[in-house]
C-alpha positions as CSV (number, residue, x, y, z in Angstrom):
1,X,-77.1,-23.5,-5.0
2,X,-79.1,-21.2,-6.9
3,X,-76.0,-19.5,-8.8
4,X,-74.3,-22.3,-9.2
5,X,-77.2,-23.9,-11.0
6,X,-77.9,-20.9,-12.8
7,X,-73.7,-20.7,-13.4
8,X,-74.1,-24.3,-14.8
9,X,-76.6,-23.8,-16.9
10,X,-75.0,-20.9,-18.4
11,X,-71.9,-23.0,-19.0
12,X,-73.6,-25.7,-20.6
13,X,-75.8,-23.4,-23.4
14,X,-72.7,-21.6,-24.6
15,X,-70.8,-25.1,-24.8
16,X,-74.2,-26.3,-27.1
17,X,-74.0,-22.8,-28.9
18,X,-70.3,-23.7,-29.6
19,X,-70.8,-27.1,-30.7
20,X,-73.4,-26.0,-33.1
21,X,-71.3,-23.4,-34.7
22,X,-68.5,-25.4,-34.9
23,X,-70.6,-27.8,-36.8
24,X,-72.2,-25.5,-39.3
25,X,-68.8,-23.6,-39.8
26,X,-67.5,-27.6,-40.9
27,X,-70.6,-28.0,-42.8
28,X,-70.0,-24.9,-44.7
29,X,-73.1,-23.1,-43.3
30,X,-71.4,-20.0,-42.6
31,X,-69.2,-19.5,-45.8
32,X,-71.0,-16.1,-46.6
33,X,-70.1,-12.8,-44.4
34,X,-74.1,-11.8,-44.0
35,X,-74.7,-15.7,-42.3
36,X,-71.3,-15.5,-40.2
37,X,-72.7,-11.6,-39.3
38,X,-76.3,-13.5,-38.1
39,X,-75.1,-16.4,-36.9
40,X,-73.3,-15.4,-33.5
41,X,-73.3,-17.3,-30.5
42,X,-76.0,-15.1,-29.2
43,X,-78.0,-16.2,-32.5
44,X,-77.1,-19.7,-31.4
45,X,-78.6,-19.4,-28.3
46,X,-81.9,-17.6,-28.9
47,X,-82.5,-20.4,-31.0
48,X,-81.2,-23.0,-28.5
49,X,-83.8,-21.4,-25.8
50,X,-86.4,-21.4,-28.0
51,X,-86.1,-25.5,-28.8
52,X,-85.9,-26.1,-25.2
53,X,-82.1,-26.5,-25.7
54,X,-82.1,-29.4,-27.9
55,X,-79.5,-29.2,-29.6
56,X,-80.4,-31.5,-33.1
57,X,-83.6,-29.0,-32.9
58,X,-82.0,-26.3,-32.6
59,X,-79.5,-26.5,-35.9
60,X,-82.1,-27.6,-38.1
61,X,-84.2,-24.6,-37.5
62,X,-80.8,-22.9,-37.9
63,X,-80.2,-24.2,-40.9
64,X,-83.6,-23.6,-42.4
65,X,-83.3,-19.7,-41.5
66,X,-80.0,-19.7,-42.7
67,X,-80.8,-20.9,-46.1
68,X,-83.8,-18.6,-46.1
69,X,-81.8,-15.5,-45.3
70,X,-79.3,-16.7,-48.3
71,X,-82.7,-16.4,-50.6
72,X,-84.1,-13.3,-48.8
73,X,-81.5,-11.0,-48.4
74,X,-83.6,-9.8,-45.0
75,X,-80.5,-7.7,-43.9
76,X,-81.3,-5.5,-47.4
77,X,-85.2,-5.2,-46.5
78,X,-87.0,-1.9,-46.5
79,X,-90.7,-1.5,-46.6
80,X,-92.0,-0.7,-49.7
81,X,-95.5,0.8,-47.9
82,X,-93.1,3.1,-45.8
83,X,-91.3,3.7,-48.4
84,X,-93.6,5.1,-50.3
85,X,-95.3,6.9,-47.7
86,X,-93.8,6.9,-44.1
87,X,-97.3,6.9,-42.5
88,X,-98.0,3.2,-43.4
89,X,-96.9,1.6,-40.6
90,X,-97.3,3.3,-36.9
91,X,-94.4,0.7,-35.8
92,X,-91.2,2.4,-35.0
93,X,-87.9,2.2,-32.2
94,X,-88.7,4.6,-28.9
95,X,-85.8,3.9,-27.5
96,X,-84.4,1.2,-24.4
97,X,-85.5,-0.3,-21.6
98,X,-83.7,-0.6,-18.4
99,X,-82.3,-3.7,-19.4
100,X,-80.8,-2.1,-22.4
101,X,-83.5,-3.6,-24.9
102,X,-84.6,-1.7,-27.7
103,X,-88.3,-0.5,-27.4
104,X,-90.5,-0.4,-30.0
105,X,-94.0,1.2,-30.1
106,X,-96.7,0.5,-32.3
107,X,-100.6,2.0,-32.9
108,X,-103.4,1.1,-35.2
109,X,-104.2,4.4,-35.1
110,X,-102.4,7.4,-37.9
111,X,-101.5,4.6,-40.9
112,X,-102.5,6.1,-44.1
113,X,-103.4,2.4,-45.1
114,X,-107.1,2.0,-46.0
115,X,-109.2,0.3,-43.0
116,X,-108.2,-3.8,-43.2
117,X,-104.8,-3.0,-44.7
118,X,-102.6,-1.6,-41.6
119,X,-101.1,-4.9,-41.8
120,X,-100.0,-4.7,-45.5
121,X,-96.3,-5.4,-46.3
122,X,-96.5,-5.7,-42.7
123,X,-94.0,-8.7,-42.9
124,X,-91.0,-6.2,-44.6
125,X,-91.9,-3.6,-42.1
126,X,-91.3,-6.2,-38.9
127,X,-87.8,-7.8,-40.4
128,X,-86.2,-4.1,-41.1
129,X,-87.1,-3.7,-37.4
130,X,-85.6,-7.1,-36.4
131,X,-82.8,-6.4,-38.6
132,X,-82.2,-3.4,-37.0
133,X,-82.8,-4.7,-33.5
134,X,-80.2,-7.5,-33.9
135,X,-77.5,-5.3,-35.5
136,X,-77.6,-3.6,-32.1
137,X,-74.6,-5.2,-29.2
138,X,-76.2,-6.8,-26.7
139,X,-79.5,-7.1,-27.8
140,X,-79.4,-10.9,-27.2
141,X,-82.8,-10.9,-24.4
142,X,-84.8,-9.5,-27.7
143,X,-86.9,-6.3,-27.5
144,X,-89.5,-4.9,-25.8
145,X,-92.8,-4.6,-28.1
146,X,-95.8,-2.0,-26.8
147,X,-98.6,-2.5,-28.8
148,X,-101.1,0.2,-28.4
149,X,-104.8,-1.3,-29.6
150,X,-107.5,2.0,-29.0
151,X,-108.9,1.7,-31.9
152,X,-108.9,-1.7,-32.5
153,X,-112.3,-3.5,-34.5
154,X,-113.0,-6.8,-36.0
155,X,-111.9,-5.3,-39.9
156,X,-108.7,-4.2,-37.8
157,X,-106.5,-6.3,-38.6
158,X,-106.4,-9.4,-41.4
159,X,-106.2,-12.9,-39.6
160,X,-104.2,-14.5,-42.3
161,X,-101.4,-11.5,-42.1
162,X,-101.0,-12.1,-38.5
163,X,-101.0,-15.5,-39.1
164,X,-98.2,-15.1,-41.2
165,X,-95.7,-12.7,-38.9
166,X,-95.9,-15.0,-36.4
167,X,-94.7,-17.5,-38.4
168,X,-91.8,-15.4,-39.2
169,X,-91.2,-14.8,-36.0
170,X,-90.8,-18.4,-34.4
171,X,-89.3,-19.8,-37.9
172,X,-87.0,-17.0,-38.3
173,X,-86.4,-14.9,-35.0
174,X,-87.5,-16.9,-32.2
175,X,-87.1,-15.7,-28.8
176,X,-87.2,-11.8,-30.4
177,X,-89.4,-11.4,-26.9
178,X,-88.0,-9.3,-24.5
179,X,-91.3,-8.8,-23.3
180,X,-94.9,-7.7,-25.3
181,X,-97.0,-5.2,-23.9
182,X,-100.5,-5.1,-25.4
183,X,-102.6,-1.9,-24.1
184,X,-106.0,-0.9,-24.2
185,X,-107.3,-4.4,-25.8
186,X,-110.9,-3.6,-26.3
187,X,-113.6,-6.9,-25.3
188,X,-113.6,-7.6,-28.9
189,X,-109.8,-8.5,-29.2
190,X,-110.4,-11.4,-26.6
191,X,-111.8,-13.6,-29.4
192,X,-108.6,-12.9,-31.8
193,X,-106.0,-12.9,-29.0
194,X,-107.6,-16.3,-28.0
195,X,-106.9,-17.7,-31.5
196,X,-103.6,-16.1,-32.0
197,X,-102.3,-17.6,-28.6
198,X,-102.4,-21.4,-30.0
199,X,-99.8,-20.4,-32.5
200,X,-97.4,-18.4,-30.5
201,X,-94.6,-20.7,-28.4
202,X,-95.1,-21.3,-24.6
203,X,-92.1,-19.6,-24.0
204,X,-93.1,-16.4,-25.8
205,X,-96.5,-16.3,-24.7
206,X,-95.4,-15.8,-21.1
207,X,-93.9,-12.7,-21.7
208,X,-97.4,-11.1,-23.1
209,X,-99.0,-8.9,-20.8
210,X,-103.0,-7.4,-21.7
211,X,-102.6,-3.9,-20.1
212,X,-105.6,-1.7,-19.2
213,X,-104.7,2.2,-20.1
214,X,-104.8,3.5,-16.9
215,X,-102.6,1.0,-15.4
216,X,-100.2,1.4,-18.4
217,X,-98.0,3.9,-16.5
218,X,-96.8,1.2,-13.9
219,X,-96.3,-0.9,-16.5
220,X,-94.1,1.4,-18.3
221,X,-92.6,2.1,-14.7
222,X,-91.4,-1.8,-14.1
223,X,-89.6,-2.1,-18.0
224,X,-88.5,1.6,-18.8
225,X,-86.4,4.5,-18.1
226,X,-88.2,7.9,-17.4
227,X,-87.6,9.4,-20.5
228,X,-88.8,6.3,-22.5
229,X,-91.8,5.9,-20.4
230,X,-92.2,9.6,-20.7
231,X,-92.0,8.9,-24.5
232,X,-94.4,6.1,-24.7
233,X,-97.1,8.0,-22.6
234,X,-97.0,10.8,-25.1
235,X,-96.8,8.6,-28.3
236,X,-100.3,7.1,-26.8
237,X,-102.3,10.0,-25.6
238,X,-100.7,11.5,-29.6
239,X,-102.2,8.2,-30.8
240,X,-105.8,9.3,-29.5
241,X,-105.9,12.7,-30.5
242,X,-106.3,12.5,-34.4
243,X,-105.5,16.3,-35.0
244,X,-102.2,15.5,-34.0
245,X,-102.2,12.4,-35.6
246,X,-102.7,14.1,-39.0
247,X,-99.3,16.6,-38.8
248,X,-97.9,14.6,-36.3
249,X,-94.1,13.0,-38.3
250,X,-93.4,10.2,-35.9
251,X,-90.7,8.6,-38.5
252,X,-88.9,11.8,-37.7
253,X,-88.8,11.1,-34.4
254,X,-85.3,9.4,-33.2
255,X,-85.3,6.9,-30.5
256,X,-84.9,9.0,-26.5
257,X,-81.7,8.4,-25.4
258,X,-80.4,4.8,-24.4
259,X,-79.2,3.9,-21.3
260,X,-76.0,2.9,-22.1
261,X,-71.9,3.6,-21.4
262,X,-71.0,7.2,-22.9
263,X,-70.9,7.4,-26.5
264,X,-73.0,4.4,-27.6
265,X,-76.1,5.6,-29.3
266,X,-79.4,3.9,-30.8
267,X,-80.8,5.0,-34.2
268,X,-83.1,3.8,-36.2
């Protein structure tokens, strides 16, 4: 009964994610090649899943993000901060997970960004990621996000930037969760993690996991290839040492190898 359940359900979100299409395609919604590039049936149904499959829900937000991509040009987004000097953001691609998600590994620790400003232009540098991420194939369960936090203190991080990307994220690029590891969380965190939950949707919050370090490994174990989690382990015990973190070129780095069919590749 189970698979036929789960068979049915299946069934019934692409025949929504169809319906909608069909309906902003006759609207003319999906006139320009950027929005008909976004807006795939996998788009659909991210965006379906994250309105608890209501259908009127779901093409409203839709529409909102399609409009604001039209304004925004995200799909031409780099960061300026990066730009200008790649040790900005510590935020970059590691590689996949078992299930074929891209990883993405980030640490408060080696920006060049004064302390309080890690999270400036922070908004650019997350949508060239999720560009990136969703001009992948088959990146339709999202990513995995490892957020490494040693270092973390109340002048950290600015509440009203954070504030702000998670808006992006449920507006613009909801369900974008595969699944978000948050590691070493010092005591002090709780007090900001317990504000920031209110604002993040039910459905993403349950794939948040507070991870201690040293029981990071079997974490890593449970979502990621060897080589990845081999990858990750390295980029942390980097992130703590900061005469590495001084030389160390992490944008140089390319993702580890995916595991995918021969010949498919992930850059970054």
């Amino acid at each position: 009964m189970g698979d036929v359940a789960d068979g049915a359900s299946v069934a019934a979100e692409n025949a929504a994610a169809q319906r909608i299409l069909s309906q902003l395609y006759g609207e003319k919604m999906l006139v320009d090649a950027a929005a008909q590039t976004f807006c795939t049936g996998t788009t659909v149904k991210r965006f379906l899943r994250a309105h608890r499959g209501v259908e009127e829900d779901a093409k409203a937000a839709l529409i909102q993000t399609l409009l604001w991509r039209a304004n925004n040009r995200p799909h031409r987004r780099v960061c300026a901060a990066c730009a200008k000097d790649p040790r900005a953001h510590p935020l970059r691609p590691v590689g996949l997970c078992k299930l074929g998600r891209p990883v993405v590994y980030g640490s408060l620790l080696g920006s060049s960004l004064p302390e309080g400003s890690v999270m400036a232009d922070i908004d650019d540098h997350i949508i060239h990621l999720l560009e990136w991420i969703f001009s992948l194939a088959g990146t339709g369960a999202g990513a995995v996000w490892i957020v490494d936090l040693h270092g973390f203190c109340a002048s950290t991080v600015d509440p009203l930037a954070v504030q702000s990307s998670i808006l992006l994220l449920t507006r613009h690029y909801p369900e974008v969760l595969g699944a978000l590891c948050i590691v070493d969380s010092p005591l002090i965190f709780l007090g900001t993690w317990k504000a920031l939950k209110t604002q993040i949707p039910p459905v993403s919050l349950n794939k948040v996991s507070l991870v201690r370090y040293r029981d990071a490994d079997a974490k890593f174990q449970e979502l990621l290839p060897q080589p990845v989690a081999d990858r990750v382990r390295v980029e942390m015990e980097d992130a703590r040492n900061p005469e590495i973190m001084a030389v160390k070129q992490w944008w140089d780095t390319p993702p580890e190898p995916p595991v995918r069919s021969p010949g498919r590749t992930i850059q970054s």
